[in-house]
C-alpha positions, -999 to 999 in steps of 0.1 A, spaced: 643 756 -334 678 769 -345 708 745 -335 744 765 -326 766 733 -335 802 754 -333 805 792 -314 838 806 -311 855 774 -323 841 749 -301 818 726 -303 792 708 -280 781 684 -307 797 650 -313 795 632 -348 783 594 -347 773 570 -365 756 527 -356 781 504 -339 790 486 -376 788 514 -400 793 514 -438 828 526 -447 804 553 -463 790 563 -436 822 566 -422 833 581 -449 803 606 -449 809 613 -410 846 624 -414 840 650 -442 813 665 -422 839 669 -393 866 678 -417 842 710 -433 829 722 -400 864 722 -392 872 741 -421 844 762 -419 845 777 -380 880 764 -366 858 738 -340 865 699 -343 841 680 -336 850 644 -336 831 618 -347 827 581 -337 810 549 -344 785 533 -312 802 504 -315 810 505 -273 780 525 -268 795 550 -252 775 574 -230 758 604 -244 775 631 -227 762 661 -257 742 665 -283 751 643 -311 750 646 -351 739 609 -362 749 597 -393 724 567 -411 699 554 -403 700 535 -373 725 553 -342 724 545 -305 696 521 -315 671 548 -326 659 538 -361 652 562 -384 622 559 -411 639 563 -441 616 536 -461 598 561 -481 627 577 -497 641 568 -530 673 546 -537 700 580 -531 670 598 -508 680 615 -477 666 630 -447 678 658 -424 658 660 -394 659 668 -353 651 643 -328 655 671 -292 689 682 -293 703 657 -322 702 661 -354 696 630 -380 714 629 -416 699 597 -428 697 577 -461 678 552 -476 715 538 -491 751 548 -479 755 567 -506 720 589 -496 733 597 -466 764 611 -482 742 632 -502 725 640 -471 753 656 -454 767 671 -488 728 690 -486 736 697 -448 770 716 -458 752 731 -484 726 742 -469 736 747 -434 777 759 -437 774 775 -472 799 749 -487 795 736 -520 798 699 -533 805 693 -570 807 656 -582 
């Protein structure tokens, strides 16, 4: 099923990531608001569950383990990612911090037509 994250500049979706994320994941929530941004004109903010705040949209979770919903990410290797729906959300999840960095780097790529160079 095809998710419509931004249309005509705005945005439904919020960005967040477990109560006490890694500055990475921070890190890797904040450039994927930043190149959305970039890439249709829609900001879609991003925070961290820490006051578990209601859902009120559909949310882009960032790691492994958001609003209490782990994600499986066992199987993957050290930098391994997955990018996967759960209903309306959509999971970018790593084994490490630094996986799910690459995982929304493969999102952008993928998804927004951005490229990520390291």
């Amino acid at each position: 099923m095809k998710r419509v994250i931004t249309e005509k500049g705005k945005s439904h979706y919020h960005i967040v990531t477990s109560g006490m994320p890694h500055e990475a994941e921070m890190y890797a929530a904040s450039t994927l608001a930043t190149y959305l941004y970039r890439a249709t004109g829609a900001v879609v903010p991003y925070f961290s569950d820490i006051a578990r705040c209601p859902r009120r949209t559909p949310e882009i979770h960032i790691g492994s383990n958001v609003r209490g919903m782990q994600t499986d990410v066992s199987a993957l290797s050290d930098d391994g990612f997955i990018i996967r729906t759960r209903g309306e959300d959509i999971v970018i999840a790593g084994k490490t911090p630094r996986g799910t960095i690459y995982g929304v780097y493969d999102f952008l790529e993928r998804y927004i037509g951005y490229q990520c160079f390291t």
